[in-house]
C-alpha positions in Angstrom: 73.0 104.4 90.8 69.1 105.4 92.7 66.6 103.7 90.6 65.2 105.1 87.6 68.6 106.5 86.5 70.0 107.7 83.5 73.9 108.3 83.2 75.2 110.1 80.2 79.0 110.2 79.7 80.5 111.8 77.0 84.1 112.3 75.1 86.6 114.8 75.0 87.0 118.1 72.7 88.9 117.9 70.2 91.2 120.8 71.4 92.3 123.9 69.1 96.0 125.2 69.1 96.2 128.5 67.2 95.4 128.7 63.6 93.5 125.9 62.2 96.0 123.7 64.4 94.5 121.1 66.6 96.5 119.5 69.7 96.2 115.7 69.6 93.4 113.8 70.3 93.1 113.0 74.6 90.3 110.1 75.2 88.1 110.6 78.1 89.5 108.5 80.5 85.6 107.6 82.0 84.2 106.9 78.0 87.0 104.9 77.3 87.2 102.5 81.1 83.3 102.0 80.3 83.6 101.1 76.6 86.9 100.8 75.4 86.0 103.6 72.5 88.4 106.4 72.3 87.3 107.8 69.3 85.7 111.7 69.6 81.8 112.5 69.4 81.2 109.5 71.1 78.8 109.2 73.8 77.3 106.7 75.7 74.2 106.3 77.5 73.7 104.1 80.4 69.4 103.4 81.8 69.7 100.1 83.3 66.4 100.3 84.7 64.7 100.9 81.2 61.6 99.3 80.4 63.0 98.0 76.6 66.3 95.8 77.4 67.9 97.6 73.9 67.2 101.1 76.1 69.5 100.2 78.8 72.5 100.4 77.1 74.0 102.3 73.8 76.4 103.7 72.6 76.7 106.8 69.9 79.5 107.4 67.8 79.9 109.8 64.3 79.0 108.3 61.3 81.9 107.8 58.8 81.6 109.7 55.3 83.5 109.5 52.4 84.8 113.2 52.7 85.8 112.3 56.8 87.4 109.3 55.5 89.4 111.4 53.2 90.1 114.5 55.4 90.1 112.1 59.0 91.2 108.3 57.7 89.0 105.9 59.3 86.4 106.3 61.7 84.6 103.2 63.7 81.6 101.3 61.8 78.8 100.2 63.9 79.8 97.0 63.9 83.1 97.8 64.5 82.1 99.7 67.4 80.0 96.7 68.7 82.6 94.3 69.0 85.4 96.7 70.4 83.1 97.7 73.3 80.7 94.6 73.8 77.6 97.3 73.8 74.8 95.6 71.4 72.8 99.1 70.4 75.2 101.3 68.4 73.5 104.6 66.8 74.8 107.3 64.8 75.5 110.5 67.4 72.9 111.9 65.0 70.3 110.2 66.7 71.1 111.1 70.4 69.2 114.0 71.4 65.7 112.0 70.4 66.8 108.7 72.0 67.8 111.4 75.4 64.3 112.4 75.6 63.0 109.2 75.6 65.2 108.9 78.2 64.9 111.7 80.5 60.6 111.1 79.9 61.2 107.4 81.7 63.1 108.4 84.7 63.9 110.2 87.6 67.2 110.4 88.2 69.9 111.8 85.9 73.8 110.8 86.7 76.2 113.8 84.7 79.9 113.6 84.5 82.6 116.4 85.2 86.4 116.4 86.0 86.4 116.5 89.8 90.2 115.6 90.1 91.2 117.7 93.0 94.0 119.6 91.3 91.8 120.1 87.9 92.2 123.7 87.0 89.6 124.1 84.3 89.5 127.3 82.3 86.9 126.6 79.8 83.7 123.8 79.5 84.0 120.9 78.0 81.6 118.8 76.3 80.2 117.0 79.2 80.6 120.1 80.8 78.3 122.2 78.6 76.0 118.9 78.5 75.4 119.3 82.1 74.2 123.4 81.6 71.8 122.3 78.5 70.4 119.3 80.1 69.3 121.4 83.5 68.3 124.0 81.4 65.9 121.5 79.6 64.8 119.4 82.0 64.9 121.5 85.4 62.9 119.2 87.6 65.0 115.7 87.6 67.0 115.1 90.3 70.6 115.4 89.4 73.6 113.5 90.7 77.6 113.4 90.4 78.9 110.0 88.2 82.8 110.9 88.8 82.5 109.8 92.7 80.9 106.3 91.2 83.3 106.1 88.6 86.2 106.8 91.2 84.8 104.2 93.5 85.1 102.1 90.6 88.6 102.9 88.8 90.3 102.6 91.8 90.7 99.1 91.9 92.6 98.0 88.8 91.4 94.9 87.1 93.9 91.9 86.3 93.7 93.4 82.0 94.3 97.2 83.5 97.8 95.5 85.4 98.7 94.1 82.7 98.7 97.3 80.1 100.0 99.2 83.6 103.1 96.4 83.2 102.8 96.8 79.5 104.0 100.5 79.9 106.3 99.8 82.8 108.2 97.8 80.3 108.3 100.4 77.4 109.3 102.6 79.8 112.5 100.1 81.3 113.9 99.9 78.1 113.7 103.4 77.3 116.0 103.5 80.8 118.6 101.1 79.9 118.8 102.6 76.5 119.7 105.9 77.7 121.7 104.6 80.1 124.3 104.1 77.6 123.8 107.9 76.1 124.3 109.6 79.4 128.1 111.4 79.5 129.3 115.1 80.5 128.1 117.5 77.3 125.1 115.6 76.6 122.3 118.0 76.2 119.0 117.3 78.1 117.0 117.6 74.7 119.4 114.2 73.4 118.3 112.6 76.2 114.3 113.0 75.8 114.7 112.3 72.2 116.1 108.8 73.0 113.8 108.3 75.1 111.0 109.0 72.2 112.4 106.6 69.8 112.5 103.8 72.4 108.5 104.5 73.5 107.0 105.5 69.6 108.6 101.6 67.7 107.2 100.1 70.8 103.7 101.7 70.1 103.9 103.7 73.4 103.9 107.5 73.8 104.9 109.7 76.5 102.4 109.1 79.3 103.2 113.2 80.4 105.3 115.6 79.5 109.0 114.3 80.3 111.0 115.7 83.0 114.7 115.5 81.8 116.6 117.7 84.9 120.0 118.2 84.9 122.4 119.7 87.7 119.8 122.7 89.5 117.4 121.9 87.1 117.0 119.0 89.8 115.7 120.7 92.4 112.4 122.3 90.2 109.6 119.8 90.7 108.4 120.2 86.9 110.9 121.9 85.0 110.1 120.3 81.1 112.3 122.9 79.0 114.6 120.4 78.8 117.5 122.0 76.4 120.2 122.5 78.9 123.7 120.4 78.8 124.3 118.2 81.3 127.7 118.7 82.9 130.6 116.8 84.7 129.6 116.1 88.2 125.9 117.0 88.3 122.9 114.3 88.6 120.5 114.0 86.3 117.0 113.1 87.2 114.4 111.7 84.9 111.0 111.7 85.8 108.8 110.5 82.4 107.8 107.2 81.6 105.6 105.4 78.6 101.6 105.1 78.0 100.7 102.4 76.6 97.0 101.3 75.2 95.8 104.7 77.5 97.4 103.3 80.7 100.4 104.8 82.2 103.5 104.2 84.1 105.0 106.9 86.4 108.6 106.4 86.7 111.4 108.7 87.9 115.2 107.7 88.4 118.3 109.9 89.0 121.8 109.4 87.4 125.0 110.7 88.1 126.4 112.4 84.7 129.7 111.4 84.9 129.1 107.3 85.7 129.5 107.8 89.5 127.8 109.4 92.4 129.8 112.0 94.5 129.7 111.2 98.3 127.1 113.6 99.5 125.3 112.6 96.2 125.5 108.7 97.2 124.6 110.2 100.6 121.5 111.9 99.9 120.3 109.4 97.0 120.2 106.4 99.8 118.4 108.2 102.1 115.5 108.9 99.3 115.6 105.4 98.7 115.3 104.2 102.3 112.3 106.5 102.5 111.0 104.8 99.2 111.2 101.4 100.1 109.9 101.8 103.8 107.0 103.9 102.0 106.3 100.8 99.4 106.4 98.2 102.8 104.1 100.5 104.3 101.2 100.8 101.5 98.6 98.2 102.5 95.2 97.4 102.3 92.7 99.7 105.6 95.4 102.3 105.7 94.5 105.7 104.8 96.1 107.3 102.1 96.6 110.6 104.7 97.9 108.5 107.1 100.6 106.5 105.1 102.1 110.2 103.6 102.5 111.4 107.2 104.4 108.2 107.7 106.2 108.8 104.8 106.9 112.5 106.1 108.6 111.3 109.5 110.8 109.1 107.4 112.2 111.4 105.6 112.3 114.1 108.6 115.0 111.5 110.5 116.7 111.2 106.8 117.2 115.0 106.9 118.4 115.3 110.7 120.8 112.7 109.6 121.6 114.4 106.4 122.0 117.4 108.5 119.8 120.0 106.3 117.4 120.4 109.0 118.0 120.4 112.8 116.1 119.2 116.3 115.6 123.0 117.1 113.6 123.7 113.7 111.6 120.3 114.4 110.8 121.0 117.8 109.6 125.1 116.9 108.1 123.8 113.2 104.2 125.0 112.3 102.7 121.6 111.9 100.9 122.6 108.9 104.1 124.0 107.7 107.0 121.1 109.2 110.8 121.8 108.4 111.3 118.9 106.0 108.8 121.0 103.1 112.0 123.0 102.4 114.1 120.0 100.6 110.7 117.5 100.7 107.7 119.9 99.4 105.4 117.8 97.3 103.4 114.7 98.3 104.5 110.8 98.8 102.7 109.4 96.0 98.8 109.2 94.4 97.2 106.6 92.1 98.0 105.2 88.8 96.0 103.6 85.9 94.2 105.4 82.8 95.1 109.3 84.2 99.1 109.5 85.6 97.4 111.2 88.5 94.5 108.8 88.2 91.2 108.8 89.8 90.6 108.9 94.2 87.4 109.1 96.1 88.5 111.5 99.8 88.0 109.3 102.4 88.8 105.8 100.8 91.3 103.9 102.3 93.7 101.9 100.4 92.4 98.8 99.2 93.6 95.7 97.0 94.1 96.2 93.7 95.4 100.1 93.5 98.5 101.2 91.9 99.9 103.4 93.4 103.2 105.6 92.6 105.7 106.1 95.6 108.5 108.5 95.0 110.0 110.5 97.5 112.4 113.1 96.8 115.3 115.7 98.2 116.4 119.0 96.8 118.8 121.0 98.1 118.9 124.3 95.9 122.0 125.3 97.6 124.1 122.1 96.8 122.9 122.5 93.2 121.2 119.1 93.2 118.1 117.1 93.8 117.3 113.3 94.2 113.6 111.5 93.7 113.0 108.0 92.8 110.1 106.5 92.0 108.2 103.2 91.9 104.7 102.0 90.6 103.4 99.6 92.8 100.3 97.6 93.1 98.6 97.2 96.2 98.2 93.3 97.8 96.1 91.5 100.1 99.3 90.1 102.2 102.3 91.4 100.1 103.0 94.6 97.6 104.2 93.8 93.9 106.4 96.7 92.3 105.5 96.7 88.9 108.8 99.2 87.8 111.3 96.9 89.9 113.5 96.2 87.1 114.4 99.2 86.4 117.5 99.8 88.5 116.8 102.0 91.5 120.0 101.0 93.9 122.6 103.3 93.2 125.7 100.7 92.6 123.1 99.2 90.0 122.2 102.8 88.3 126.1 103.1 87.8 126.9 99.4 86.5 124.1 99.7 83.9 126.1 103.5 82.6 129.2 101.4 82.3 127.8 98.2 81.1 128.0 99.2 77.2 130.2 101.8 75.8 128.6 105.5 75.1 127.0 105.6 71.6 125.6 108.9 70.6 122.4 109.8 70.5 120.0 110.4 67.5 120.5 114.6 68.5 123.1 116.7 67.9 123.9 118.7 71.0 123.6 122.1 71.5 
């Protein structure tokens, strides 16, 4: 930050449903990276250049009450709130718009935060969000300046504790593959699948990092269909694109299975080439490439996939609208994007890829008129010399995805189908 700042970051609403009914609680992803609080009505407040050292720094949270411990359970102590985020100076929230002004009186500059995640789609203001409109409305002559590109900047490169919850979750999310694995049989409905997957994530403490993707025959072939409720059938794939949060970080994990315990030919066929495409992809993430750059590379792996494949031929390649190429018809949707505390985490434009990113790679092919799609997907962190896949034992090769759906007999699942 300029000197003479003052950053103010804030946490999320608690959202309503209908009703009196509340959805459950999101942490802001920014509050909780710079604190480790996820608790709501928190803010913090960061002056480093403060003239009183105990300025520089605090933290605000709610104060408990015997009726919000009875309505809410428990809410943090100050000193419990001290030692879970290392910030000396804890106040009740109570106290924030009089410590602000003190504030706001000492300095110059004034750092706000907003979602600026490139595919937000924001409908209605949030708290930080109507923070911003009060605070320029009070104080109209500070200069005022955008925290999300600093706190991009400094996201983006995952600490050696953010790998490890990243792994953490990785690992939730591989058993809740292997056990379903064994559930996975013609007349097994979509909804039986998801709910094993549940079970496996909830006794591990984990949660679903997003909602799952559990696609069966054409269901394939929609990007983000989540109704999940249809049965899975004799000779269709099944692709399952979910994975496990754990501790607020996420893995992103997608795998494809054949329903009846074997891939047909053109299936086999298709699913390799997605998988050449996804290993090349991981070789080619490295450290001073742009992120632009390495999903155009991606894009002219799997254009010589789909010649060979035949869905697309040297005729449409050569006549093709460059912002519009011939492989968006069976590859429409981008080659990856960052991982860590949001599942499409944090990127500043313009960055290239450095050490220490995770980064998802999952290419994918659907072919609506087949009646099938294939995308695979891997979590990978970024290295100086060499990449380190963080999902790689979950099987990805296709004789492997098979051998694990016949390596225990079929139990069923906690669901009855439908």
């Amino acid at each position: 930050m300029l000197p003479r700042s003052v950053a103010v970051v804030h946490a999320n609403d608690i959202i309503a449903t209908n009703a009196d009914g509340t959805a459950a609680y999101c942490p802001n992803s920014d509050l909780f990276y710079l604190s480790g609080v996820e608790q709501e009505e928190t803010v913090l407040l960061l002056a480093p250049d403060a003239e009183e050292a105990r300025d520089r720094e605090i933290l605000f949270i709610r104060e408990p009450t015997p009726l919000s411990k009875l309505w809410d359970g428990h809410k943090l102590s100050k000193e419990e709130a001290r030692a879970l985020s290392g910030i000396e100076r804890v106040e009740w929230v109570s106290a924030f718009p009089g410590v602000f002004r003190s504030a706001m009186n000492e300095m110059e500059n004034v750092y706000l935060n907003l979602n600026e995640h490139a595919r937000a789609v924001i409908e209605a203001d949030n708290r930080d969000a109507r923070f911003v409109h009060e605070t320029r409305r009070q104080y109209p002559l500070h200069a005022y300046h955008r925290l999300a590109r600093l706190l991009r900047i400094q996201r983006l490169v995952k600490s050696p504790d953010e790998v490890d919850l990243i792994r953490k979750a990785a690992e939730i999310t591989r058993d809740g593959f292997l056990s379903v694995a064994k559930l996975i049989r013609p007349g097994i409905n979509e909804c039986e699948v998801e709910a094993e997957f549940a079970r496996e994530f909830i006794r591990r403490r984990g949660r679903f990092a997003f909602l799952p993707i559990v696609a069966s025959g054409k269901n394939s072939c929609s990007l983000h269909y989540v109704a999940n409720d249809q049965a899975c059938r004799k000779g269709d794939v099944l692709l399952l694109d979910l994975a496990a949060s754990y501790a607020n970080y996420n893995a992103d994990v997608t795998r494809t299975f054949p329903v009846s315990g074997k891939f047909s030919r053109r299936q086999r066929e298709v699913y390799n080439a997605v998988l050449r495409v996804m290993e090349e992809s991981i070789r080619g993430l490295c450290p001073g490439k742009s992120p632009k750059l390495w999903h155009k590379e991606g894009q002219a792996l799997m254009q010589e996939e789909l010649l060979q494949l035949g869905l697309i031929s040297q005729r449409e390649v050569k006549r093709q609208d460059v912002l519009n190429p011939a492989l968006r018809r069976y590859f429409p949707h981008g080659l990856g994007h960052p991982l860590g505390l949001d599942v499409h985490d944090v990127i500043e434009p313009g960055l290239p890829i450095a050490e220490g990113w995770v980064m998802t790679v999952e290419p994918g092919i659907y072919i609506p008129e087949e009646g099938f799609g294939i995308r695979l997907e891997q979590d990978v962190l970024v290295g100086k010399v060499a990449n380190t896949v963080l999902t790689a034992d979950i099987p990805v090769e296709a004789e492997l995805v098979e051998e694990i759906m016949h390596a225990a007999p079929k139990r069923a699942a906690g669901v009855r189908k439908r």
